[in-house]
KOLMI-701831 format. One line per 10 residues: number of its first residue (from 1); for each residue x, y, z of N, C-alpha, C. Coordinates in nm, 2 decimals. Example, Ala and Ser with C-alpha at 12.3 -4.5 7.8 and 13.67 -1.06 7.14 Angstrom:
1) 1.32,-0.57,0.78,1.23,-0.45,0.78,1.32,-0.33,0.78  1.28,-0.22,0.71,1.37,-0.11,0.71,1.29,0.00,0.79 $
//
This chain:
1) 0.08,-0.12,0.00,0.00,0.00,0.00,0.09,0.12,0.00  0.07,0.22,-0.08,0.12,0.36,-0.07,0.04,0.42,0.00  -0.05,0.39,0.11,-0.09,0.52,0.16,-0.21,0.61,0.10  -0.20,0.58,-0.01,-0.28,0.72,-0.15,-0.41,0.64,-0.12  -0.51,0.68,-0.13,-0.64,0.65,-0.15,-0.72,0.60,-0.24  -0.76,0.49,-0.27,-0.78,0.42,-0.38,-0.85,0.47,-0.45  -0.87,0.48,-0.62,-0.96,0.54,-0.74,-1.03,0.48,-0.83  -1.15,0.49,-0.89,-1.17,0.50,-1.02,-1.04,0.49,-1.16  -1.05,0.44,-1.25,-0.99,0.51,-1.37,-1.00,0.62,-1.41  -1.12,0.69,-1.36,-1.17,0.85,-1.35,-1.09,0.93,-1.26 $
11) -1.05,0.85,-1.15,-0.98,0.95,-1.06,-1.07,0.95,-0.94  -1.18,0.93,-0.98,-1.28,0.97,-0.87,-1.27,0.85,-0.72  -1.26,0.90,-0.61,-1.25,0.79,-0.52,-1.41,0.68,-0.52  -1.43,0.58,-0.50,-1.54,0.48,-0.48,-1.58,0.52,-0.35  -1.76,0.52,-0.36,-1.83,0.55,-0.21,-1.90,0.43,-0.18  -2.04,0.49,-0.08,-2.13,0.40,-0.07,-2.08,0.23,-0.12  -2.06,0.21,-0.06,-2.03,0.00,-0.05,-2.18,-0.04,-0.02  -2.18,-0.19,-0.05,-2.23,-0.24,0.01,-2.21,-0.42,-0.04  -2.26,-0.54,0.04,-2.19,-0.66,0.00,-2.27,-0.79,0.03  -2.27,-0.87,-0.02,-2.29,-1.01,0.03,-2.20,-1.10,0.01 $
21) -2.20,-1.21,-0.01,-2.17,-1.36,-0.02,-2.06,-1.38,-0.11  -2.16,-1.31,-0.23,-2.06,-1.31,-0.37,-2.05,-1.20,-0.44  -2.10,-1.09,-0.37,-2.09,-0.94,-0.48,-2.03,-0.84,-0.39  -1.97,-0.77,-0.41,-1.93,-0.62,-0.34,-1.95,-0.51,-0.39  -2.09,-0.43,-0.42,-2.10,-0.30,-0.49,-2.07,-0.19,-0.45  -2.04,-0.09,-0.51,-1.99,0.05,-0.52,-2.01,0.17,-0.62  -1.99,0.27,-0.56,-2.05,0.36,-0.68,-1.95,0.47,-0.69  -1.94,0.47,-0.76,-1.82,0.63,-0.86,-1.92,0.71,-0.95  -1.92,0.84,-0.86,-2.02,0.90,-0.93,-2.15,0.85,-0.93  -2.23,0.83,-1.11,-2.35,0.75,-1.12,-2.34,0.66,-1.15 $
31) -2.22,0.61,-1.13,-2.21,0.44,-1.17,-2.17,0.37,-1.06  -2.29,0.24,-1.05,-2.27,0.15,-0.97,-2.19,0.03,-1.00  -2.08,-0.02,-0.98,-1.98,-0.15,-1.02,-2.00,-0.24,-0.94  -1.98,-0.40,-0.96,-1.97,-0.43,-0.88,-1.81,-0.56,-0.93  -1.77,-0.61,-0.74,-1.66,-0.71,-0.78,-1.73,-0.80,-0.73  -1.68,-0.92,-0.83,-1.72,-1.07,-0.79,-1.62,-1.11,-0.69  -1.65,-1.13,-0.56,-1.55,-1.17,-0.48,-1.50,-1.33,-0.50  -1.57,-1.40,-0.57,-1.47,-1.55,-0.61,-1.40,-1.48,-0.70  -1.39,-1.44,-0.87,-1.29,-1.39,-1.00,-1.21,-1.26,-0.96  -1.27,-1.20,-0.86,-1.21,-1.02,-0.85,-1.26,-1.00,-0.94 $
41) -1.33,-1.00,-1.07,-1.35,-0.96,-1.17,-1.46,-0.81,-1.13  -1.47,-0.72,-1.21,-1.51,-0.57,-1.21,-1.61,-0.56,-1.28  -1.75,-0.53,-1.26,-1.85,-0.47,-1.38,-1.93,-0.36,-1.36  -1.97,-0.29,-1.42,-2.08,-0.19,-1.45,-2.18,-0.26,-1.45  -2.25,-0.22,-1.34,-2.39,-0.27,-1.30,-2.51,-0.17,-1.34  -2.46,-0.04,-1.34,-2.62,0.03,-1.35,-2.53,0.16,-1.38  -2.62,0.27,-1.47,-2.56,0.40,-1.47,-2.70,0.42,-1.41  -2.69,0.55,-1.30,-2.80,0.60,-1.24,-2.83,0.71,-1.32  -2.99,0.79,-1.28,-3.02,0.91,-1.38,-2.96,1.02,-1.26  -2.92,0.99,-1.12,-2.90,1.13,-1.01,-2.77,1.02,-0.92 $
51) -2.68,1.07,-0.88,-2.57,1.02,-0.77,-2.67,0.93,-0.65  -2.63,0.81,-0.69,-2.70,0.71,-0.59,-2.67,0.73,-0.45  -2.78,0.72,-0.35,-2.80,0.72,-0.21,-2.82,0.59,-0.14  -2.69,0.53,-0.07,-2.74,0.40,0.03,-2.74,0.30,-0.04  -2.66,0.27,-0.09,-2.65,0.08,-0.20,-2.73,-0.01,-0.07  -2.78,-0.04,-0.09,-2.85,-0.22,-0.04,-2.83,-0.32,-0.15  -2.79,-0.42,-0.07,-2.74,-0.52,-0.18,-2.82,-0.66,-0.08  -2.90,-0.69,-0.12,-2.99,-0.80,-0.05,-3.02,-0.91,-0.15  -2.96,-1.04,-0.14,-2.99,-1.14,-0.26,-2.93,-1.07,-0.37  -3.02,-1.11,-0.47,-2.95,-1.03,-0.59,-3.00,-0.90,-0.61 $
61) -3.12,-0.89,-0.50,-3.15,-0.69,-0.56,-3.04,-0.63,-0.54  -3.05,-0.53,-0.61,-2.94,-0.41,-0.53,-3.05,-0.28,-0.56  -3.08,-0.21,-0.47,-3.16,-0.06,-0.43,-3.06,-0.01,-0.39  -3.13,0.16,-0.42,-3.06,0.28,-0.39,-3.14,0.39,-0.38  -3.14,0.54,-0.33,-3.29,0.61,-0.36,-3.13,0.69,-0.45  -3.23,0.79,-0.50,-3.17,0.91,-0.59,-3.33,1.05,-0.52  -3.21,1.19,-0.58,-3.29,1.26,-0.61,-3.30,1.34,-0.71  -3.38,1.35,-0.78,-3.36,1.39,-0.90,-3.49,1.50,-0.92  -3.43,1.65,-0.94,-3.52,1.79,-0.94,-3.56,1.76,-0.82  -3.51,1.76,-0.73,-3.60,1.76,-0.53,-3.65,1.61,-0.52 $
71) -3.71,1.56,-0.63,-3.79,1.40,-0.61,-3.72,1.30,-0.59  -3.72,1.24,-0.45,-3.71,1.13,-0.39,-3.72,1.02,-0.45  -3.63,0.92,-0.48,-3.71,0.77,-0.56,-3.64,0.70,-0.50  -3.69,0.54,-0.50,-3.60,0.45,-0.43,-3.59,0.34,-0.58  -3.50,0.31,-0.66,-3.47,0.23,-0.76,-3.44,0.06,-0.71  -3.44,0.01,-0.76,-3.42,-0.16,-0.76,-3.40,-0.21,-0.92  -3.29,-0.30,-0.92,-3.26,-0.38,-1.01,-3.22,-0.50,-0.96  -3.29,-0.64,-0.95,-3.24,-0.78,-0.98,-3.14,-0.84,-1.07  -3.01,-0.84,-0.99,-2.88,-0.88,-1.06,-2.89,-1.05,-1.11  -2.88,-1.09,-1.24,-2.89,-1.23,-1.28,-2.78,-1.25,-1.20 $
81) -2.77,-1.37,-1.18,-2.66,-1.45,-1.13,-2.54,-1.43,-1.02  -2.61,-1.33,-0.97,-2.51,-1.25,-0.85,-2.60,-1.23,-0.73  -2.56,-1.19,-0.63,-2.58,-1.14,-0.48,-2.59,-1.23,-0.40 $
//
């Protein structure tokens, strides 16, 4: 470890985590990624339409709320073969 704080390719630091069994998600910006913790392997799971709030990762949902123009929403997407 150097110490430096880990990034994006963007530069941007990763927030909001959240994990189970077999998935670790995270969000850069409005993109939520996740790693497969058996391969390490890296993917783009979702571009959001506002900077995601609160990853939950439950089974394979993964929710988040956004706000977008003042409005509150809480989003869900069911990940095939993951969570």
């Amino acid at each position: 470890m150097t110490g430096q704080a880990a990034s994006d390719s963007a530069g941007q630091a990763p927030r909001g985590a959240a994990a189970s069994d077999q998935l670790v998600v995270y969000r850069v910006g409005r993109v939520v990624k996740g790693i497969d913790v058996v391969t390490g392997a890296i993917s783009r799971l979702v571009t959001t339409d506002a900077t995601p709030i609160g990853l939950s990762l439950e089974g394979s949902r993964l929710a988040w709320a956004e706000n977008v123009r003042g409005q509150g929403t809480i989003r869900a997407v069911f990940l095939r073969g993951r969570g």
